[in-house]
N, C-alpha and C positions, 0 to 999 in steps of 0.2 A: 683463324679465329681462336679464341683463349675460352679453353674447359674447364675450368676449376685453374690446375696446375699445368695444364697439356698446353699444347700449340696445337692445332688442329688445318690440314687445308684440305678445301673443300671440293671434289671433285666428281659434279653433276650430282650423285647423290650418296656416293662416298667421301664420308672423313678418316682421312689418314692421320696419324700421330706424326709432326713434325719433331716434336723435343719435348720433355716434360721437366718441371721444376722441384725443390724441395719447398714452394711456398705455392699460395693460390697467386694469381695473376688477374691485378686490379684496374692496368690499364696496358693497352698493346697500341702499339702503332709501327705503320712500313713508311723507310725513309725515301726520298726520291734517288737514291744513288741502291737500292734494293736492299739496304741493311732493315735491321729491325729492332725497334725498342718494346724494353715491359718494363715494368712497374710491379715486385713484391712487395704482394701483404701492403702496399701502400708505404713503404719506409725505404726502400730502393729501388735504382734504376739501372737496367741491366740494357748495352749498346752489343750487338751484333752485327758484324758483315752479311751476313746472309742469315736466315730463318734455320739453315743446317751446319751455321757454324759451330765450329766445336769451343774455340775459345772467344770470351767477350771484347769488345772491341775498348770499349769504355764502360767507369762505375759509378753512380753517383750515390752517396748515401748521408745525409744530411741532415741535421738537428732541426731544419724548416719541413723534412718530409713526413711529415706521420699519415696522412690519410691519402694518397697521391692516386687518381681516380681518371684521370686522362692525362693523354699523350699527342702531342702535333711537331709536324716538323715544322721551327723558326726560321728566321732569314740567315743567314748565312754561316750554314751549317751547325745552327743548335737547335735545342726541344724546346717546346712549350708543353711545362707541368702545370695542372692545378692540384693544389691540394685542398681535400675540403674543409678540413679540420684541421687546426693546432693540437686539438683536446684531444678527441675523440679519433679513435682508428676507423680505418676505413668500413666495415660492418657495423659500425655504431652510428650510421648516420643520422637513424632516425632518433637517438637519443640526444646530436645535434640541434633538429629542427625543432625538437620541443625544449632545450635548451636555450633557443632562441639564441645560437652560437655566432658569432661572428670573426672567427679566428682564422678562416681559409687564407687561401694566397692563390699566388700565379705567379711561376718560377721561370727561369729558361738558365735554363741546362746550357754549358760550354762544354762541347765534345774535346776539344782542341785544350781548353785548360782545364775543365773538371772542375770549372767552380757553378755556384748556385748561386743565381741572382735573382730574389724577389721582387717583382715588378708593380707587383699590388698585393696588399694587404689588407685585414681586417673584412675580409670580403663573407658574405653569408652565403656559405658552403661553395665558393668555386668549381664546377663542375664541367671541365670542357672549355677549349679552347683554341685557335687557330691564327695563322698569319693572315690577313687581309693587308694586302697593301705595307701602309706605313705603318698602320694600325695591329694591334693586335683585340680580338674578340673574346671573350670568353663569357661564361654563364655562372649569374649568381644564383642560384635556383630559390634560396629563401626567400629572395626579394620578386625571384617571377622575373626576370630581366636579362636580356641581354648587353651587354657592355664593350664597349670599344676604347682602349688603351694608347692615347697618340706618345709620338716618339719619344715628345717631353713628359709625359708620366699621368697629363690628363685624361681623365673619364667621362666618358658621358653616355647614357642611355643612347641604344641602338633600337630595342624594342623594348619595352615597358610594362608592368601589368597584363604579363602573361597569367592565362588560365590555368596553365601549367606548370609543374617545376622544369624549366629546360636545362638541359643536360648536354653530352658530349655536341659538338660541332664541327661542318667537316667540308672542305672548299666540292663545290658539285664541276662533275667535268664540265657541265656546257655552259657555268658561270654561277654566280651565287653561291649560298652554302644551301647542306643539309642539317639541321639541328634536331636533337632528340630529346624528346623528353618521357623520364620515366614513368611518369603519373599525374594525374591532372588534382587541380585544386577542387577542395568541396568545401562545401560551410560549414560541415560539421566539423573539422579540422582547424579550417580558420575559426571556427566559434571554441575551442578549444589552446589553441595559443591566444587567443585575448585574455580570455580566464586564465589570470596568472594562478590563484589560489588553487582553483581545480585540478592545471595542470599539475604543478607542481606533488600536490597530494598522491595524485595518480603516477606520476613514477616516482613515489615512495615508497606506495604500496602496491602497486600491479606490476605482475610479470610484463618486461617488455614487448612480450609477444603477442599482450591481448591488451596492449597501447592503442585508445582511439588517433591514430596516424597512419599513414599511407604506407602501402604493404605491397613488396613486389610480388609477392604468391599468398596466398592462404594457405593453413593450416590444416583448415578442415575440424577445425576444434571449435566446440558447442561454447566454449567461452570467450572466442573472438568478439568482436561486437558485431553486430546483428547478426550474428548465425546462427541466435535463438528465434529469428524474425525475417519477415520476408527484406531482401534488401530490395527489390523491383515488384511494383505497384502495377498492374498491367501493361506489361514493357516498358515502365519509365523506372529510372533507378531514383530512390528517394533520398533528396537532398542532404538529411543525415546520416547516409550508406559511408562507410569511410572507402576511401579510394583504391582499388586494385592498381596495378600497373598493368597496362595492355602495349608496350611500346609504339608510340604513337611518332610518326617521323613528320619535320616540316620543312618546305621546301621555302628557300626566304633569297629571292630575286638581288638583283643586284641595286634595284634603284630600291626594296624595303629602308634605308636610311630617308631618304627622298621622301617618300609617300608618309611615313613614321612621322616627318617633322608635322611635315604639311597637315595631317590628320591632329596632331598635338597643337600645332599652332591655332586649329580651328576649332578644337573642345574646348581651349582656354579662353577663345573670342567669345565661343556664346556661354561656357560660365560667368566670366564679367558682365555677358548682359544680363544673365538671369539673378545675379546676385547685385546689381542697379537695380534693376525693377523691383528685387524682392526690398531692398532698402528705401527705395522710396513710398512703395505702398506698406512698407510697414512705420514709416515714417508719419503719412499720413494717419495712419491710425493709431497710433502713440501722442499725436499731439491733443486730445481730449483729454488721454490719463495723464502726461506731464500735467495740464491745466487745472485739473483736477487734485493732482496730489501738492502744485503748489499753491492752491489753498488750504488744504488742510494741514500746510505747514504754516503758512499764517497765521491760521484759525486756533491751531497749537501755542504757538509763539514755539517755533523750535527751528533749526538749522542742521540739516546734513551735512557733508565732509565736503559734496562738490559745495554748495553756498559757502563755508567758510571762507574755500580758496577764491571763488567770483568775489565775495564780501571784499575780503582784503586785501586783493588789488583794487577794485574800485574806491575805497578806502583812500590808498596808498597814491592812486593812478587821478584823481578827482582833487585829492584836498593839499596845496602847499606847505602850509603849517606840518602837516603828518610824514612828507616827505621831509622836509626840512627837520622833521623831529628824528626820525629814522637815520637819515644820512647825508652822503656828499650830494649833489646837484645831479651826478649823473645819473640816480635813479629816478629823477622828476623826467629829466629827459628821454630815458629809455620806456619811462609809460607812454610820455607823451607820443612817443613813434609808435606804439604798439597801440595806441588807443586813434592816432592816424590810418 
């Protein structure tokens, strides 16, 4: 496991120091041939034979890496990086989210050539990611989503409108993955990235630290928000508490693609019904005020922009003379189809 800059493994309930770094260590991962990759400070990638090798196997360090926050082994023998940010280093995340940044990626590392190939861009904070298949998966946390990469470069929603922001992801031995996520969604948050103006004001003037956004520890500081105030109402935490992180782990089957559609297929069937019904019963009751406001434009003598345009084709579409004055024949004939 990765300690700040250490290698740590873990043994019943002793951690021994396997290696330690001159940078913190932003993402770690073990290969299936028992090498092992990390991720410095989020701007390099450091390949070892073994966890006690003395020298690196392979190095990666590239103009697309600045925030590099997970690690997976890819298909035939390379890595899956994300990076979450273009902008912003990997500690800055939360100055991301309220950024409302979209600069991530999802890289795959060639051990064998050493190059960097961007797979997906423009991604809102990339966070974690895995080989599935043909596919490859990864997590946009700003959007709440999980996402699936096929060979030709297409995306598409594997899970959607998470509660949460989901984060690293990781194949489970008895099939499925495990995905993680750091922190869950609250409304006070989301009611604060709506508010462009507010945000914006408040990381001009507020210390980052006492940012209404999602926070993997507290402080313990009187100036956080709500730590002037109870944040739980008799054991329920109130909806504008901003969010701790509790690492919360989800375990997502192999048919979640399956059930995912099926489940999306059939919100979208009784939205169309619900948004029929709501159209025709507001239809029927709209038709009183139409009747109504087209006599008081009679009663006016006056004409709106939609009457103009109904005017002047019936005009146009009704009288020969007026066609014939306008132009060639074939607009007599194209009302007359249209008035068919």
């Amino acid at each position: 496991m990765a300690d700040g800059p250490a290698i740590r493994r873990l043994d019943g309930a002793n951690a021994t120091e396997m290696r330690r770094f001159d940078r913190a260590i932003t993402a770690l991962c073990c290969l299936p041939d028992g090498g092992l990759a990390v991720a410095l400070d989020g701007n390099e990638v450091q390949v070892f034979a073994s966890p006690s090798a003395a020298a690196r196997r392979a190095s990666f360090s590239d103009p697309a890496m600045n925030a590099v926050n997970a690690l997976s082994p890819g298909p035939k023998g390379t890595l899956i990086a994300t990076n979450g940010s273009s902008v912003r280093p990997y500690r800055q995340w939360s100055h991301d989210l309220m950024e409302r940044g979209r600069t991530g990626r999802v890289l795959v590392l060639d051990s064998a050539g050493g190059g960097v190939r961007t797979i997906a861009a423009r991604t809102q904070f990339a966070f974690g990611a895995c080989a599935s298949g043909d596919n490859i998966l990864f997590s946009e946390s700003w959007r709440h989503r999980l996402i699936a990469i096929s060979s030709n470069g297409k995306r598409r929603a594997i899970l959607d409108n998470l509660p949460v922001y989901p984060s690293r992801i990781s194949p489970a031995a008895c099939g499925g993955f495990w995905l993680t996520a750091f922190t869950a969604r609250t409304q006070l948050v989301e009611f604060v990235l709506r508010e462009n103006a507010y945000r914006r004001r408040m990381m001009a003037e507020i210390d980052p630290a006492y940012w209404i956004s999602p926070k993997l520890t507290s402080g313990q500081s009187f100036l956080e928000p709500m730590q002037g105030a109870h944040i739980k109402t008799m054991g329920v935490v109130k909806p504008w508490a901003p969010p701790r992180s509790y690492g919360l782990v989800i375990r997502i089957s192999e048919e979640a693609d399956h059930h995912f559609a099926r489940v999306d297929h059939c919100y979208r069937v009784i939205l169309g019904r619900i948004a029929t019904a709501l159209v025709a019963k507001l239809s029927d009751e709209l038709d009183e005020v139409l009747a109504e406001y087209a006599a008081f434009k009679r009663a006016a003598a006056v004409l709106d922009f939609d009457d103009l345009l109904e005017r002047a084709r019936a005009l146009v579409c009704g009288h020969d003379a007026v066609r014939r004055a306008l132009g060639p024949s074939e607009s007599g004939r194209s009302c007359t189809a249209r008035r068919s």
